[in-house]
Backbone as a ProteinNet text record, in pm:
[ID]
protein_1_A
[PRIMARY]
XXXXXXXXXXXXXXXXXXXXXXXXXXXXXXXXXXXXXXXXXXXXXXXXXXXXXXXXXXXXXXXXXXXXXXXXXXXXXXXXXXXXXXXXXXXXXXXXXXXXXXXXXXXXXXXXXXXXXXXXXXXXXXXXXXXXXXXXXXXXXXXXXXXXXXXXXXXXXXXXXXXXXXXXXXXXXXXXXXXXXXXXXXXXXXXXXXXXXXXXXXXXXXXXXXXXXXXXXXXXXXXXXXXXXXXXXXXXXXXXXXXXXXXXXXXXXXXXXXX
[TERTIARY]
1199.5	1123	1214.9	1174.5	1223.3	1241.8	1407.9	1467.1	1365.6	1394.4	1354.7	1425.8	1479.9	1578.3	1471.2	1500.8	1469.4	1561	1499.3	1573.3	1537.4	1601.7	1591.1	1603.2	1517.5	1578.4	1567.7	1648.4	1695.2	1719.1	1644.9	1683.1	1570.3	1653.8	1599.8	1457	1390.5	1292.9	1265.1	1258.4	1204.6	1062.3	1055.4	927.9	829.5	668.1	580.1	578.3	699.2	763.3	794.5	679	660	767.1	749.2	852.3	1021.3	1013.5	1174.3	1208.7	1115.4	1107.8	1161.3	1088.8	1067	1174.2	1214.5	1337.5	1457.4	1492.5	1582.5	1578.7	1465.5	1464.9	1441.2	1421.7	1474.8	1597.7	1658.2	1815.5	1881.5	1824.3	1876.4	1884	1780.4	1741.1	1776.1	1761.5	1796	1852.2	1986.1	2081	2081.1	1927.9	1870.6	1817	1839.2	1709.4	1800.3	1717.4	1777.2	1837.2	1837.6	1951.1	1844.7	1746.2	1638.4	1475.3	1393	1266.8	1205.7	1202.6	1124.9	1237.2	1176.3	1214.6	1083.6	1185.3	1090.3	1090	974.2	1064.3	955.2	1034.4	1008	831.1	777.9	604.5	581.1	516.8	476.1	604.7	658.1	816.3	797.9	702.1	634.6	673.8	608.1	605.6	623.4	693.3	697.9	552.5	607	493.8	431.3	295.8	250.8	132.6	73.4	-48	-155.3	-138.7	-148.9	-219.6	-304.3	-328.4	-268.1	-117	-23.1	52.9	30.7	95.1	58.6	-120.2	-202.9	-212.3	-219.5	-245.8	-430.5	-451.8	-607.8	-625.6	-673	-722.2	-547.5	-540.1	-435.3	-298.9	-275.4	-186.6	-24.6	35.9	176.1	288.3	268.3	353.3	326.9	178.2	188.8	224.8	187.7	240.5	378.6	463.8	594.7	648	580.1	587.4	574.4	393.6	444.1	595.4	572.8	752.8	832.8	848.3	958.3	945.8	836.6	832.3	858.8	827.8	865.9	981.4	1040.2	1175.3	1278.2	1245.3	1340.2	1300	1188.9	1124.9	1107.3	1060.8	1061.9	899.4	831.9	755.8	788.1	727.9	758.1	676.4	702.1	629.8	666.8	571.2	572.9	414.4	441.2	319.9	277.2	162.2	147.3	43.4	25.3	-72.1	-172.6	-342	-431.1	-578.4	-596.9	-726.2	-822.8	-969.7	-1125.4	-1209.4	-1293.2	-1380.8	-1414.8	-1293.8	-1335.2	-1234.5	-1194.5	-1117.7	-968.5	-887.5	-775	-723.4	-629.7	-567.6	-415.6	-352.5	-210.1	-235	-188.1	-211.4	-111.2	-59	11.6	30.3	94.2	69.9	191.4	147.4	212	197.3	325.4	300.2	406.1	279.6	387.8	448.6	512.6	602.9	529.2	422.9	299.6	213.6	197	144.4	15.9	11.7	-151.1	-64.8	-190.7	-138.8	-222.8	-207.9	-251.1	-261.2	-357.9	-326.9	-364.5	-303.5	-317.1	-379.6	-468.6	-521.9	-445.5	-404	-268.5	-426.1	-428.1	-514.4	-510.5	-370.5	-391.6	-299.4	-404.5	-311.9	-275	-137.2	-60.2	-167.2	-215.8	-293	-165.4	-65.4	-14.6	84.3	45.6	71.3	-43.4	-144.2	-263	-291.7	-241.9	-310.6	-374.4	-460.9	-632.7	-705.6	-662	-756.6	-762.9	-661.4	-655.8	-703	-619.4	-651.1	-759.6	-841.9	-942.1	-869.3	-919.3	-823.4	-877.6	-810.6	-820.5	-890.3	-981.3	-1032.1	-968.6	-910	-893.9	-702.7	-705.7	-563.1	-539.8	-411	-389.4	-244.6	-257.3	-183.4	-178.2	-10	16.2	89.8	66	135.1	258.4	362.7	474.8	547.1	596.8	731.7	721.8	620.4	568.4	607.6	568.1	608.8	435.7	423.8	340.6	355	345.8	349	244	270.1	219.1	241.8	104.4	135.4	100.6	200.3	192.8	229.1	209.5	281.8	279.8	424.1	468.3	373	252.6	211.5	164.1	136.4	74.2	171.4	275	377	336.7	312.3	260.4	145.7	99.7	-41.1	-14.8	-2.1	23.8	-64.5	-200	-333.1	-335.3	-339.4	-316.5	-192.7	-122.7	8.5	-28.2	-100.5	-80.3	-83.7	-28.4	5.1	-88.6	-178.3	-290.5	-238.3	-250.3	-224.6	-102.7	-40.9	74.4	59.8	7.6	-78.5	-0.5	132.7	229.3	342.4	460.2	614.2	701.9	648.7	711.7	597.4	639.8	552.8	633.9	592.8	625.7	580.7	670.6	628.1	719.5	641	746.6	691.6	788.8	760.9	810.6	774.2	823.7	836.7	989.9	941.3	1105.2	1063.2	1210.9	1257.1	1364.4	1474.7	1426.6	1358.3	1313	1240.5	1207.7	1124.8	1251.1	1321.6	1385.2	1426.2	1431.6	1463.4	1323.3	1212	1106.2	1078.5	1125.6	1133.1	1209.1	1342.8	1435	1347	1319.7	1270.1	1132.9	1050.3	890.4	929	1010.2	1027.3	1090.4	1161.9	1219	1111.6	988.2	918.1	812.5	787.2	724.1	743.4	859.4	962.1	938.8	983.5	1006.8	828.1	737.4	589.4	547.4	572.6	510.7	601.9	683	766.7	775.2	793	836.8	915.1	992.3	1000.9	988.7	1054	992.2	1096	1048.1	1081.7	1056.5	1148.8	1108.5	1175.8	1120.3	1144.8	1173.3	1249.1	1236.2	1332.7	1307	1381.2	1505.5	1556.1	1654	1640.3	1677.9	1748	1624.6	1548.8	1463	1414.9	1275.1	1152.8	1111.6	994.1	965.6	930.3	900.8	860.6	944.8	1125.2	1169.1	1179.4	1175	1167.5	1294.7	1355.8	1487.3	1478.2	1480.2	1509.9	1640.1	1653.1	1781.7	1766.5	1676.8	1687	1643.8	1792.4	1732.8	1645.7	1651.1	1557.6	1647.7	1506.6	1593.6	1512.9	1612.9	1531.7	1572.9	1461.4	1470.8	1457	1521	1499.4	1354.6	1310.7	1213.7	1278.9	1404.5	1417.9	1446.1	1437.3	1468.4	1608	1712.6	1861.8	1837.8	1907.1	1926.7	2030.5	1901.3	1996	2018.7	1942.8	2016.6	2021.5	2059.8	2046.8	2122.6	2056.4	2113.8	2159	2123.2	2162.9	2095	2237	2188	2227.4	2281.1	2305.4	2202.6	2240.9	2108.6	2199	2091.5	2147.6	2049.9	2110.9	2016.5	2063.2	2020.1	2068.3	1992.1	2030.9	1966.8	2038.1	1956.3	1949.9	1868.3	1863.5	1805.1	1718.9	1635.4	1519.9	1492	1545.9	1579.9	1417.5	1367.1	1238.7	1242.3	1355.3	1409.1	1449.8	1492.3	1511.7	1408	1313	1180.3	1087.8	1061.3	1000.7	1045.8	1202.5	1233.9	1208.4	1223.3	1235.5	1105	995.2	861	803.6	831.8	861.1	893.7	979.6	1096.5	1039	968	939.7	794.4	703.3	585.4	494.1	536	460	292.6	287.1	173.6	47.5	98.1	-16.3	-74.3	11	-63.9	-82.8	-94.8	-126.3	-294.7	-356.1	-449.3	-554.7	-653.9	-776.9	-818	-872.4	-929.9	-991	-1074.3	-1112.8	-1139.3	-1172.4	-1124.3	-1252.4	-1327.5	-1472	-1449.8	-1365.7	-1418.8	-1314.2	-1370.1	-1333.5	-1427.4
-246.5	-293.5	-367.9	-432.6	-567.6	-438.6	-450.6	-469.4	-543.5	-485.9	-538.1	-560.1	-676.2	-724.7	-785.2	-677.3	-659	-673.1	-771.6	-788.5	-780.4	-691.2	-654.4	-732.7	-808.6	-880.1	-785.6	-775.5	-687.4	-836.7	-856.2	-933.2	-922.2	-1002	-1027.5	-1088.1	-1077.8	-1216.9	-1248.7	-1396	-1455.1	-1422.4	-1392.5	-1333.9	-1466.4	-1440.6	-1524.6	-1689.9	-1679.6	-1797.7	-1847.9	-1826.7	-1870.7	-1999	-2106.2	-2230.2	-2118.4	-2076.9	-2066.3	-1967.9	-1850.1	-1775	-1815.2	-1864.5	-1942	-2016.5	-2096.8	-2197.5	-2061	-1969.8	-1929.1	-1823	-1808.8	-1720.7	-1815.1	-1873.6	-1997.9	-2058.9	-2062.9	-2039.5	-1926.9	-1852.1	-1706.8	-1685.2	-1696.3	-1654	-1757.9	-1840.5	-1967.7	-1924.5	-1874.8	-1899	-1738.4	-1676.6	-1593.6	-1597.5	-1797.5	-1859.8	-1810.8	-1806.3	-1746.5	-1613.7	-1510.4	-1429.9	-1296.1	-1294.5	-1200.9	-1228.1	-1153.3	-1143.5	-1130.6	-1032.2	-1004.6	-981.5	-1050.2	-1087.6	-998.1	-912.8	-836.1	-875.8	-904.1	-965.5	-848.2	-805.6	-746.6	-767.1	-660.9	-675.9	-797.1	-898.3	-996.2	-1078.7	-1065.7	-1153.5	-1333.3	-1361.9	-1463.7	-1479.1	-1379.9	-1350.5	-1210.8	-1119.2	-1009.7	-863	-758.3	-718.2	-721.1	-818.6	-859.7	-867.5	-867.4	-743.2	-886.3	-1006.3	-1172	-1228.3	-1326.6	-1426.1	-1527.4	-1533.3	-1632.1	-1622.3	-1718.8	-1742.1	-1669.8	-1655.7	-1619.5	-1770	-1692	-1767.7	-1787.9	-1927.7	-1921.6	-1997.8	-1945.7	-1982.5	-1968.5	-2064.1	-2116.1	-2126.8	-2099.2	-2151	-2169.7	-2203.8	-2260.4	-2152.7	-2057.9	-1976.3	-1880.9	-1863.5	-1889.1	-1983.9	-2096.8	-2228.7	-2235.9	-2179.8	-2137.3	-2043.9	-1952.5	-1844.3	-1868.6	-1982.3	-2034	-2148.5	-2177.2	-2277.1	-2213	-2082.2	-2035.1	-1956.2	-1893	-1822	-1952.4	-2036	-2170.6	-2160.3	-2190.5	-2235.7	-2146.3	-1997.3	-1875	-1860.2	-1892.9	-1782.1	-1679.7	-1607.3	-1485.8	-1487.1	-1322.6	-1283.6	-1310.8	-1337.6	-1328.6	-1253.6	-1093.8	-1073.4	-1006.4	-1052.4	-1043.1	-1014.8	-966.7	-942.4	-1066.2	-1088.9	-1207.7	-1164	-1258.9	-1192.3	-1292.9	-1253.7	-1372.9	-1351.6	-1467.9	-1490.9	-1517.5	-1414.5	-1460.3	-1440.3	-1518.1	-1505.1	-1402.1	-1463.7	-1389.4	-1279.2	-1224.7	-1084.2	-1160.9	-1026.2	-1066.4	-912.2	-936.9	-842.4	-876.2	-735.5	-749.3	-712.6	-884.9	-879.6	-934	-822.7	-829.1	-943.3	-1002.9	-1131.1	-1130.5	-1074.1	-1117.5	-1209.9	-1307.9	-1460.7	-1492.2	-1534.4	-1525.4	-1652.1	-1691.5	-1811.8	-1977.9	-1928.9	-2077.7	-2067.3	-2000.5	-2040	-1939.9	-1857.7	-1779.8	-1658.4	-1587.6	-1439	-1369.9	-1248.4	-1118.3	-1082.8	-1040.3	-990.2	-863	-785	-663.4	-628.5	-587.9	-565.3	-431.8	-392.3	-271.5	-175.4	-99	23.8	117.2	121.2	287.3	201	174.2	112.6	139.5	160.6	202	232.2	346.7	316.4	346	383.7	444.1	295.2	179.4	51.8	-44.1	-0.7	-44.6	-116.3	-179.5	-205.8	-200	-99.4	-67.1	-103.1	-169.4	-195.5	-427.7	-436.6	-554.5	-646.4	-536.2	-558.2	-509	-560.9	-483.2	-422	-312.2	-252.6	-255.4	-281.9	-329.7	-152.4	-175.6	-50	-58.1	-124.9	-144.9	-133.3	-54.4	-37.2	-160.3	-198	-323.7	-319.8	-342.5	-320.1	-443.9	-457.3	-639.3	-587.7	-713.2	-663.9	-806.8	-768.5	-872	-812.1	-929.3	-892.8	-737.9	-671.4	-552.5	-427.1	-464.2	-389.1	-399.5	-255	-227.2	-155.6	-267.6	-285.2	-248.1	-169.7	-101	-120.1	-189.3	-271.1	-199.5	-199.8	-67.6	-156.2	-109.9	-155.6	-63.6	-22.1	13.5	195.6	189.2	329.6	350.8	281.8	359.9	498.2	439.6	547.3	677.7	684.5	846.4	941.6	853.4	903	912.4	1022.4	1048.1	1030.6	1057	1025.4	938.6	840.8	684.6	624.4	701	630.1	683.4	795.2	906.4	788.3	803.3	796.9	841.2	872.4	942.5	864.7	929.7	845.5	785.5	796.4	716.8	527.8	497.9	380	224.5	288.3	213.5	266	175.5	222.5	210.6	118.7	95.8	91.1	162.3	128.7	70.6	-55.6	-124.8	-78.1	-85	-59.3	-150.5	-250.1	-338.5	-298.4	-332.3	-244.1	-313.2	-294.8	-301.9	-182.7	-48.4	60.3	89.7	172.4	123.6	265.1	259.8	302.5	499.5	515.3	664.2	735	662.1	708.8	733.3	631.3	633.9	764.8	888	951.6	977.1	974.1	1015.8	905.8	771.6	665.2	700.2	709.9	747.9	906.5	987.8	1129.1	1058.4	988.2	999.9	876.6	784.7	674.3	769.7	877.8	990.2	1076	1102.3	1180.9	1121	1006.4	950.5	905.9	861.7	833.8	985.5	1072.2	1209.6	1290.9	1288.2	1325.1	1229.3	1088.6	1013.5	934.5	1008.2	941.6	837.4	754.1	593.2	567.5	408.4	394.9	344	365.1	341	217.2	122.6	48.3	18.4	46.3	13.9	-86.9	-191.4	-299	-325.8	-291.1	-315.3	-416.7	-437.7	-538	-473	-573.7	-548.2	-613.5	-581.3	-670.7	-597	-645.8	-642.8	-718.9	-663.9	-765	-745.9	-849.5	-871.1	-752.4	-650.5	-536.6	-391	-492.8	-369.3	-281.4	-248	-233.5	-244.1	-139.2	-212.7	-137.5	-253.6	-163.4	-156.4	-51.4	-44.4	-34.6	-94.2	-130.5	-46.4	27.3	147.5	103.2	-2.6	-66.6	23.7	89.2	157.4	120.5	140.4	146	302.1	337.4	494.5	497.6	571.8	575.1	714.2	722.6	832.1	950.3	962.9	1110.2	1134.2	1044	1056.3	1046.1	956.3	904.4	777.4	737.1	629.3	516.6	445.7	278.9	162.9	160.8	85.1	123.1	122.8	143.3	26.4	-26	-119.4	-77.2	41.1	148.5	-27.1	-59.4	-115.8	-279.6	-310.5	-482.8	-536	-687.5	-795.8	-864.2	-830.3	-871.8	-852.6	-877	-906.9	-868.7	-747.2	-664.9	-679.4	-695	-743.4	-602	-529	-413.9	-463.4	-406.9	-378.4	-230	-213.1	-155.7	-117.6	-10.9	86.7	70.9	35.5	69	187.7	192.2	277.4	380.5	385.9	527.7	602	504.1	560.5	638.7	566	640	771.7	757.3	845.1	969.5	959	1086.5	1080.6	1034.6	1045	1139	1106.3	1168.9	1348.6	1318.7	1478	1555.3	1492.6	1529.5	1523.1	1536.9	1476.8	1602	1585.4	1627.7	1598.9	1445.3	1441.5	1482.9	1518.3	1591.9	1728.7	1780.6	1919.7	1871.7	1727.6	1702.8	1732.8	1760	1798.7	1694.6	1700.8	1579	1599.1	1445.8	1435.1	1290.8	1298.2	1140.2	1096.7	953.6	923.3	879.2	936.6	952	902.1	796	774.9	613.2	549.6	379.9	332
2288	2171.9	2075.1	2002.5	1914.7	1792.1	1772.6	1602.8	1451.3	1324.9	1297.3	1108.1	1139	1013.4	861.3	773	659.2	542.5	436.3	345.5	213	148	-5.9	-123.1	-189.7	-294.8	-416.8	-499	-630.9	-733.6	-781.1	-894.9	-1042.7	-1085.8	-1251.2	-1254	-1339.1	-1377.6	-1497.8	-1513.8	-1616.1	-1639.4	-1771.7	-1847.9	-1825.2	-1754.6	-1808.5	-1753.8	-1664.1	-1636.9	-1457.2	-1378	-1217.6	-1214.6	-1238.1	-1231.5	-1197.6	-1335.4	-1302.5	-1257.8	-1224.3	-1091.2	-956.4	-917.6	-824.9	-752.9	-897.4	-893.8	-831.5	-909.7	-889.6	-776	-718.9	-614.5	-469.8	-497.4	-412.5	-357.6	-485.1	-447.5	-402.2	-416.1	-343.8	-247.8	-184.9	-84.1	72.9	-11.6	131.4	230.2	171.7	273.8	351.2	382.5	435.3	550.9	604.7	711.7	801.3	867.4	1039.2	1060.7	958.2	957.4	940.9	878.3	895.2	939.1	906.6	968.2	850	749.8	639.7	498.5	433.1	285.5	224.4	120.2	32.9	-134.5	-220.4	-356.7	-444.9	-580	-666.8	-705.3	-728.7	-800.4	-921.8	-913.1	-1029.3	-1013.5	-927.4	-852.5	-985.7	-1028.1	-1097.7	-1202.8	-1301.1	-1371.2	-1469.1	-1414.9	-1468.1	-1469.2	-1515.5	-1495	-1661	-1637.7	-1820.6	-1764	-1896.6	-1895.2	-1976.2	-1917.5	-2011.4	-1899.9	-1938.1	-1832.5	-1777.5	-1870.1	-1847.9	-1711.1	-1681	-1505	-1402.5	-1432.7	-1303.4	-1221.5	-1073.1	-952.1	-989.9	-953.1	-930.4	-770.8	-681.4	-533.5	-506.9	-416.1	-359	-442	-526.9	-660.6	-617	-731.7	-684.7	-661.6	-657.5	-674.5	-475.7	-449.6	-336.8	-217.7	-285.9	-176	-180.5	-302.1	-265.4	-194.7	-179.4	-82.9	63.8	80.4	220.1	277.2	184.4	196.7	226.8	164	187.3	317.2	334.5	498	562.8	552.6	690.9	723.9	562.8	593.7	669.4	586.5	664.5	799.6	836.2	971.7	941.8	805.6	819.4	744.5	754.8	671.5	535.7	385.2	278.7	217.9	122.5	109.2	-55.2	-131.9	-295.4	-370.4	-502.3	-547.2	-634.4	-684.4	-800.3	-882.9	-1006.4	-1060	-1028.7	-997.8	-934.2	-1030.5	-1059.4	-1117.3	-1050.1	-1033.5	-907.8	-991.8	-962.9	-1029	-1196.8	-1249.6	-1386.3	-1386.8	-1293.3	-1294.4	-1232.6	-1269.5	-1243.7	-1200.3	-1081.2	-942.2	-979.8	-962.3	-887.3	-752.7	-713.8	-531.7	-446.6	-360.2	-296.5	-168.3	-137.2	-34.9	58.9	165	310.3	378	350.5	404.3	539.1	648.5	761.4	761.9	849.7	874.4	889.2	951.7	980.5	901.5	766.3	647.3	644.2	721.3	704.4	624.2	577.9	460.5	528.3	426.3	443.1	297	218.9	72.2	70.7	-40.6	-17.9	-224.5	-319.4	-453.6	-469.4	-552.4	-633.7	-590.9	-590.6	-643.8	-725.3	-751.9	-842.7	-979.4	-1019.5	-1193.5	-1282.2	-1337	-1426.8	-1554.6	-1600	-1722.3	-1840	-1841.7	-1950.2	-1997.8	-1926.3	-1915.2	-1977.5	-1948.6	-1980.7	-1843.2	-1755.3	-1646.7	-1583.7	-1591.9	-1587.5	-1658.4	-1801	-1891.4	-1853.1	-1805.2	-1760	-1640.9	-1539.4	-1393.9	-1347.2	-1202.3	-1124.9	-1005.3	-981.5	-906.2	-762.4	-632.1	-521	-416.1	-344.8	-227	-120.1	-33	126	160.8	201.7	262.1	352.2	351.1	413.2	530.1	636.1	729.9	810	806.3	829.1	964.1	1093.5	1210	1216.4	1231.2	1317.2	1374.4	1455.6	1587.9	1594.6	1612.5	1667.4	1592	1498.7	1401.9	1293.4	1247.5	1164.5	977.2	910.6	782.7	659.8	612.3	543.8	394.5	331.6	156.1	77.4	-38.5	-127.4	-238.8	-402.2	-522.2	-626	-661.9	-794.6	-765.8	-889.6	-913.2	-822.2	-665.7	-543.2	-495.1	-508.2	-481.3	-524.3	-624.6	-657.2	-591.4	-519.2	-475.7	-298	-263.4	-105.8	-48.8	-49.9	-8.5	89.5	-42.7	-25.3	117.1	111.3	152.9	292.8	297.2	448.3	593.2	660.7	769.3	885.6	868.2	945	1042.4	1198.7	1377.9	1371.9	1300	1268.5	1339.8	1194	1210.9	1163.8	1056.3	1068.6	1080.1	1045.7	1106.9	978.5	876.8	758.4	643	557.6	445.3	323.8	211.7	151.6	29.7	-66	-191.1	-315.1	-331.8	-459.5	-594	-713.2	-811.2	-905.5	-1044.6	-1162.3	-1234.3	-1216.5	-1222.5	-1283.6	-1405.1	-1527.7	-1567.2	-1610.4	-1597.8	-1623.3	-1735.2	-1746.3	-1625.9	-1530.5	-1433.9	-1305.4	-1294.8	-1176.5	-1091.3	-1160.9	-1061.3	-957	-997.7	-948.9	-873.9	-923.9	-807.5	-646.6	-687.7	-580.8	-506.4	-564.3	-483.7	-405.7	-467.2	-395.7	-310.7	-249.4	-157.4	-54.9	-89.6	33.5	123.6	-1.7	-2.4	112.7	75.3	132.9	296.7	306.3	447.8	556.4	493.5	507.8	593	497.4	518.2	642.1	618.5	676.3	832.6	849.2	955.8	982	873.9	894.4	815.5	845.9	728.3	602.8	512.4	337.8	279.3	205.4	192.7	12.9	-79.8	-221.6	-303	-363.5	-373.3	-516.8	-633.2	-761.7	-861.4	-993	-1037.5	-1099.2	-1178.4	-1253.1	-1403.7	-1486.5	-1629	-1709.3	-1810.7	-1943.4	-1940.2	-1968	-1971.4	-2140	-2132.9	-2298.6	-2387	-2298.6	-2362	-2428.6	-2383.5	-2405.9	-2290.1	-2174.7	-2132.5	-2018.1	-1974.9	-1873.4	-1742	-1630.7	-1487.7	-1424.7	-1348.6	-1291.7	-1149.9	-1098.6	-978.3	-860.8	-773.7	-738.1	-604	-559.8	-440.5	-307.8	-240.4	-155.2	34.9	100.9	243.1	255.2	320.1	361.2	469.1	587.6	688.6	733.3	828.7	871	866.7	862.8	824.5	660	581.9	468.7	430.3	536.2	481.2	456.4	317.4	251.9	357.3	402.4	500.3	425	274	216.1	12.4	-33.2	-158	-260.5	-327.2	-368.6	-510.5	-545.5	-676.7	-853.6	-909.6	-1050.9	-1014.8	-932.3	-913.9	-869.5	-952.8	-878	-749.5	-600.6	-518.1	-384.6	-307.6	-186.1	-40.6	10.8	96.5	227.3	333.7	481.1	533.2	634.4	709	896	950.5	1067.9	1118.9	1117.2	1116.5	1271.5	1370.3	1451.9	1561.7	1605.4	1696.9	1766.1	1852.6	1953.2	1894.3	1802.1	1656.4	1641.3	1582.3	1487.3	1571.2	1767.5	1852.9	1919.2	1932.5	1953.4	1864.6	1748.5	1667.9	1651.3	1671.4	1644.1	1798.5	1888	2014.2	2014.3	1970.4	1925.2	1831	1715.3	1583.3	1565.6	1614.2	1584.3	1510	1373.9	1278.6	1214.9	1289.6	1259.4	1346.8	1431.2	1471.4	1457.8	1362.1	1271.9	1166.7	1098.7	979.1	956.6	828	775.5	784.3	832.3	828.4	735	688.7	535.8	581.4	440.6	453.7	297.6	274	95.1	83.7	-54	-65.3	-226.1	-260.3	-410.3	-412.2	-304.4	-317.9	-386.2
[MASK]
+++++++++++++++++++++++++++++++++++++++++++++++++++++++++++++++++++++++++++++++++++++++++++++++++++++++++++++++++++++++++++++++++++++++++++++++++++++++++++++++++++++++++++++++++++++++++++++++++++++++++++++++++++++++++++++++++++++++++++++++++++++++++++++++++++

């Protein structure tokens, strides 16, 4: 079975400001083509996480068509959150963009209220599960993390679950424990994606973007720097110990009765 090379972006963002987002994550990342498969970028990667109508996507918008550019150019998946304007409402929505320009979007569900992001955003029903180079992807953002439910693994239905974030500095330890927690319950692995620097609110992250492996050891940690970490992602690992280990089949049946 096919490896699968994953890459962490940890950086800053400009408040409110997609152009120079963009611009500068562009330069980053380039010299990424050929060398991985999936590029992961911070929640509202755009624009920050703001609670404004300023530098919503409407349909197709520019901040996605940069996203397909950039899957071209790398060959890889690109996958980031944005903020999107439909019909009247506005989503943090997650977008898995493959290499020949088609997506996958994934709507936040469980929204920060102590943020107010419930009072802003509409919040998304449908779990979203992206397939490449044989591998099964699993889209998550920021406050999904808290909610295991949500995340469960039932049949073991993916192999990685994704979670990008705008998630700051008082919280972090509960960041770092529930991406373990999660890896750990769910025998895959966990993938958490967050920023760095101060946003307009006061507000400061320290980063903390971690790959977790299925047993819950740290394969990559990028701890407080802005930077950009490429790993390889085990097939022959994950089955094996899923093989050896298979916890989920005494897991608890349930089903989710309040979408």
């Amino acid at each position: 079975m096919t490896n699968l090379r994953l890459s962490i972006v940890q950086t800053d963002l400009v408040w409110e400001d997609p152009s120079a987002n963009c611009a500068q994550l562009e330069e980053k990342i380039a010299a990424l083509a050929g060398l991985t498969d999936v590029v992961v970028l911070p929640e509202m990667f755009a624009t920050g996480f703001s609670m404004s109508p300023a530098g919503a996507e409407i349909g197709r918008g520019p901040a996605l068509q940069w996203m397909q550019i950039q899957a071209n150019r790398l060959g890889a998946l690109v996958i980031g959150s944005l903020k999107v304007k439909q019909q009247n409402c506005f989503y943090n929505r997650l977008y898995a963009v493959y290499p020949d320009g088609t997506y996958s979007a994934y709507d936040k569900r469980h929204l920060f209220r102590m943020g107010g992001e419930h009072e802003f955003y509409q919040s998304g029903d449908e779990q979203v599960i992206v397939s490449y180079m044989g591998w099964n992807l699993a889209l998550y953002i920021c406050y999904d993390l808290r909610f295991p439910v949500w995340s469960r693994n039932a049949g073991m239905v993916y192999d990685v679950a994704l979670y990008v974030a705008n998630w700051p500095v008082p919280r972090a330890n509960a960041w770092r424990t529930l991406l373990q927690a999660r890896a750990i319950e769910n025998l895959s692995y966990v993938v958490g994606v967050n920023r760095v620097g101060m946003d307009a609110n006061d507000l400061s992250y320290a980063g903390d973007s971690l790959l977790v492996d299925f047993k819950g050891g740290l394969q990559l940690d990028l701890q407080a720097q802005e930077q950009i970490l490429t790993s390889e992602l085990s097939r022959e690992a994950l089955d094996e110990f899923r093989a050896k280990f298979p916890a989920h089949l005494d897991a608890d049946s349930f089903s989710l009765s309040s979408l």
